[in-house]
C-alpha positions in Angstrom: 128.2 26.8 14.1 125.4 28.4 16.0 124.7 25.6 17.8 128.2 24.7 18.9 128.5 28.8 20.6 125.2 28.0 22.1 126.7 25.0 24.0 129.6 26.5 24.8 128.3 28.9 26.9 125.8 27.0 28.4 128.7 24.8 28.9 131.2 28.1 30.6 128.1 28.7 32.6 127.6 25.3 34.4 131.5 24.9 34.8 131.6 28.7 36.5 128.7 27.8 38.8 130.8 25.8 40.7 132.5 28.8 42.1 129.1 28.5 44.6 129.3 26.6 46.9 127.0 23.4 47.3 124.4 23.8 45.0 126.8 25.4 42.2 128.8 22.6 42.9 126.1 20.2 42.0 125.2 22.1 39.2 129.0 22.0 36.7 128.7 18.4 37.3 126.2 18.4 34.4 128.4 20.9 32.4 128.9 17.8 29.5 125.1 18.4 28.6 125.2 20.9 25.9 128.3 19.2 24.3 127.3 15.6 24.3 123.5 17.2 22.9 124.8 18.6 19.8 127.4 16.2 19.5 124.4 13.8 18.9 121.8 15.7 17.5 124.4 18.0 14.9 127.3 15.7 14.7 130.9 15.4 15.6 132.6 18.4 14.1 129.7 20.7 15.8 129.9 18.7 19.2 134.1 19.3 18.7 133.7 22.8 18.1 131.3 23.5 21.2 133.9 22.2 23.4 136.9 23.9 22.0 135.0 27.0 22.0 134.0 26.5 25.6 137.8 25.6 26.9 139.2 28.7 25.2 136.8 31.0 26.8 137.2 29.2 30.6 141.1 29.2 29.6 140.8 33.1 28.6 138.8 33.5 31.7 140.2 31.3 34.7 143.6 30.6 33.1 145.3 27.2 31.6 144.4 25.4 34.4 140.7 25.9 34.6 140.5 24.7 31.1 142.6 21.5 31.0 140.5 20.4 34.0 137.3 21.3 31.8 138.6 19.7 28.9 140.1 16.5 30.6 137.4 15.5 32.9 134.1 17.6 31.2 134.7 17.8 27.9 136.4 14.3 27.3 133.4 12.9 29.4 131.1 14.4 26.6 133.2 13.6 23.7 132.7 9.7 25.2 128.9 10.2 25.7 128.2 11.4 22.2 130.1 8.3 20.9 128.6 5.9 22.5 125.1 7.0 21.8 125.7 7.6 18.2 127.3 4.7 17.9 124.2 3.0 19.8 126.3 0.9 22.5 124.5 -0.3 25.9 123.8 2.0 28.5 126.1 0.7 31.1 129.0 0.7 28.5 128.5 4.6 27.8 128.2 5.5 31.1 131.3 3.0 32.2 133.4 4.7 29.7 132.2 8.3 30.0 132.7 8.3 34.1 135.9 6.3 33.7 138.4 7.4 31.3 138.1 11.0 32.6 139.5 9.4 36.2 142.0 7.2 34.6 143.3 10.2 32.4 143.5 12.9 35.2 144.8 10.0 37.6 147.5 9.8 35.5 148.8 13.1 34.5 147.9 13.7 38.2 150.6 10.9 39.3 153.2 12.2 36.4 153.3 15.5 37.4 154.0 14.8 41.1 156.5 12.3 40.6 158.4 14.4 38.3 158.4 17.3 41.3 159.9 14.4 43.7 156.4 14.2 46.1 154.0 11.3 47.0 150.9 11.2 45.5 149.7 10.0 48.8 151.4 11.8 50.5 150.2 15.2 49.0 146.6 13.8 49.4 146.9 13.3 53.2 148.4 16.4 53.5 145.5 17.9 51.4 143.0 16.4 53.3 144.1 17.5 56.8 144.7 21.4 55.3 141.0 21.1 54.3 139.4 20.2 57.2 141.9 22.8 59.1 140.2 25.1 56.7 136.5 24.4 57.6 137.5 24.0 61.3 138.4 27.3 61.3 135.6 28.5 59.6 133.1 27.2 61.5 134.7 28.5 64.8 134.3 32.0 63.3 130.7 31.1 62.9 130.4 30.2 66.1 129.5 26.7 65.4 131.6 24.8 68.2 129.8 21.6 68.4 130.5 20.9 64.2 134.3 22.5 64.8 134.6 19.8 68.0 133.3 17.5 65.7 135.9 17.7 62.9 138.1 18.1 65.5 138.0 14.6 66.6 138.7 13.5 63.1 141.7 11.0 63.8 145.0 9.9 61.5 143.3 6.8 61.4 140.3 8.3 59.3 143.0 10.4 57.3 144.8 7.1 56.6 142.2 5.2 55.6 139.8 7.8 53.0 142.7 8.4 51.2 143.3 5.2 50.3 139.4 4.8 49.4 139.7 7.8 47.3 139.9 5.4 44.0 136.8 4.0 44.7 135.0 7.3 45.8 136.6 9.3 42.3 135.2 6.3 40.0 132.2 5.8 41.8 131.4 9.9 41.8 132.7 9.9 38.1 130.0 7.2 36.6 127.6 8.3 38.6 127.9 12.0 37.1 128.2 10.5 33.3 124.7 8.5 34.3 123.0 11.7 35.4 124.5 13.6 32.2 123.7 10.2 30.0 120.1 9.9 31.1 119.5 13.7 31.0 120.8 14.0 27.6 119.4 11.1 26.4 115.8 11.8 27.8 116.0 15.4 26.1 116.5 13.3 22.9 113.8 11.0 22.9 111.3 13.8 24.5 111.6 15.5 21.2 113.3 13.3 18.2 111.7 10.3 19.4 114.1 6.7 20.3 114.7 6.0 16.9 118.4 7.1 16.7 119.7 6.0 20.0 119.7 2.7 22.2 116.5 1.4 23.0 115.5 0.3 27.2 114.6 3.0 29.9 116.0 3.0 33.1 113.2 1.2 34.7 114.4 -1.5 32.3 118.6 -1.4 33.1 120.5 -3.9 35.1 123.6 -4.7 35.3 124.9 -7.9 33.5 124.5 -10.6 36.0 127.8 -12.5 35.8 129.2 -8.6 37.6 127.9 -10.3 40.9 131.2 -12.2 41.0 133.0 -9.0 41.0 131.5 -8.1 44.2 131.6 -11.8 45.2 135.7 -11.6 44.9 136.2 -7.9 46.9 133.7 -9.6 50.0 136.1 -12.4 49.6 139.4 -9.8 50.2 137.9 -8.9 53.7 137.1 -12.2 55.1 138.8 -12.2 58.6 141.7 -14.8 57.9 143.8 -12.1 55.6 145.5 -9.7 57.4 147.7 -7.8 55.2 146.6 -4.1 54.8 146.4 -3.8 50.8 144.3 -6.7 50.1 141.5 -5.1 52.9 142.0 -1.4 51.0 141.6 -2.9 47.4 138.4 -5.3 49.1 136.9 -2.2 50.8 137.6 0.3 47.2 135.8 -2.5 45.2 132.9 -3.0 47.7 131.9 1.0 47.5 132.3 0.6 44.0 129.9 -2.7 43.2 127.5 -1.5 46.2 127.4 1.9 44.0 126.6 0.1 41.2 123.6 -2.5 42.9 122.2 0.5 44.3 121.4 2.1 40.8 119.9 -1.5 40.0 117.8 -0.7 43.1 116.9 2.4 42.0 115.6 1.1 38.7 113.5 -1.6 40.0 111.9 1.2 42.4 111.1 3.1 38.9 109.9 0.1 37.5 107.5 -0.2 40.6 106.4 3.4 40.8 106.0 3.2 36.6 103.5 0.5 37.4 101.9 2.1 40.0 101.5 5.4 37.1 102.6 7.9 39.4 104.0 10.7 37.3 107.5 11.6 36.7 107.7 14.7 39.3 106.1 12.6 42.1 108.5 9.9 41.3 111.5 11.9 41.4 110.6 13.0 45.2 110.6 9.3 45.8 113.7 8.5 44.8 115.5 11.8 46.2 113.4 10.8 49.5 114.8 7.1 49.3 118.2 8.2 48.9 118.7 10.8 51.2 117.7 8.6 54.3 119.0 5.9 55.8 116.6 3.8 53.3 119.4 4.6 50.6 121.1 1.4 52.9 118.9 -0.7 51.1 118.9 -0.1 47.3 122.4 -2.5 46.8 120.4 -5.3 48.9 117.8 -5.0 46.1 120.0 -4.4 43.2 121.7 -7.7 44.7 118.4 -9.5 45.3 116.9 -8.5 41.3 119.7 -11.0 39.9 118.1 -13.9 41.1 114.6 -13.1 41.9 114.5 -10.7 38.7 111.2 -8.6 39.5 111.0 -7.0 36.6 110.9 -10.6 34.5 113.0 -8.6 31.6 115.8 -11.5 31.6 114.1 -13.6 28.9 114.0 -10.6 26.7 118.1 -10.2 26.0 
């Protein structure tokens, strides 16, 4: 039982550390850690027991609120994490079901609830959005900061319109990317210490998505071609793009491990590279090389599955 209190509060403190702003923020997204860790390493009643623990205290702490968010999106996430890497499934199938039934859950009882109070969901979103950049408008006028306040200013309906209608693809696409980061963590914690034995075999440099998902991407291209007009077909085209590009831009990412892994460059100096890559405008090209990696396969690992 001493491990499950240990990830519970690890757990309380990554989910309270995003009461600061930016980094904090970043920080509760891996809040799933400690859960999913023990989950695997001590079982399922002990991995269970570290996220009840942890809800009760945030729900003692921040309220009821606090704690079904913790539980739906944080804790479920862990609870499908742990599963799939007990149960040894493919990498892109734990972290597809990890980031994914989290959105689909809270999507729902989201949707419930404000159509049993008589409101739009989409509504309330577009009314949500423009309140928040109100907010930071305002606060960057205190600051003194006209230009970024001008800025946000300019922000038209059009833009409201249009990223709230996106906001599918931008909650799946932020939720698998979180259960990757939490997966790969967790899992390279594992293997560090207790070896590969127990779990899936294949590192990242190693991962790509199964090729016949290029049609996927082929079909939402094929939404946006200039001879459709209608508005819905060009939102759901436009969510799916964001989503596939998302997901040939982690391909890209893992043939530029499998590069810098060749070239022997240690992990720390590889990590710069990739947090270099992605935050310039070089990030642009990681989905052309995801893309490109189906057919010219780089890494020659097709033959081995």
């Amino acid at each position: 039982m001493k491990h499950a209190m240990a990830a519970a509060v690890i757990t309380v403190i990554l989910y309270a550390a995003g009461l600061v702003p930016v980094i904090g923020q970043a920080v509760m997204l891996f809040a799933p850690v400690p859960a999913t860790f023990v989950y695997v390493r001590h079982g399922r009643p002990i991995g269970l027991s570290a996220i009840a623990v942890s809800t009760l205290i945030v729900g003692m702490i921040a309220g009821v609120m606090s704690a079904a968010v913790l539980l739906l999106i944080f804790g479920l996430m862990a609870v499908c994490m742990g599963e799939g890497m007990l149960r040894r499934m493919r990498h892109e199938a734990v972290v597809i079901a990890a980031g994914l039934l989290p959105v689909m859950l809270a999507a729902m009882f989201l949707w419930l609830f404000l159509a049993k109070a008589g409101k739009s969901p989409v509504g309330m979103l577009e009314q949500y959005l423009k309140d928040s950049i109100a907010d930071v408008i305002r606060l960057y006028t205190a600051m003194g900061l006209k230009e970024a306040a001008d800025l946000l200013s300019s922000v038209s309906e059009k833009f409201v319109f249009y990223m709230v209608r996106l906001m599918p693809s931008i909650a799946v696409t932020t939720a698998v990317l979180q259960a990757a980061c939490c997966y790969g963590l967790v899992r390279s914690v594992i293997v560090k210490k207790y070896g590969e034995a127990s779990l899936a075999r294949g590192s990242f440099s190693e991962w790509y998505a199964p090729d016949k998902w290029v049609w996927g991407l082929v079909f939402s291209l094929a939404l946006l071609m200039p001879g459709i007009d209608a508005m819905w077909p060009k939102i759901a085209g436009w969510n799916l793009v964001i989503t596939f590009s998302a997901l040939y831009a982690v391909q890209g990412m893992a043939v530029l491990e499998y590069a810098l892994k060749k070239a022997e460059l240690p992990a720390f100096a590889r990590g710069i590279i990739h947090a270099v890559v992605i935050a310039l405008p070089s990030a642009l090209l990681l989905p052309v090389l995801g893309i490109v990696d189906i057919w010219a396969d780089f890494r020659k690992l097709r033959h081995v599955r």
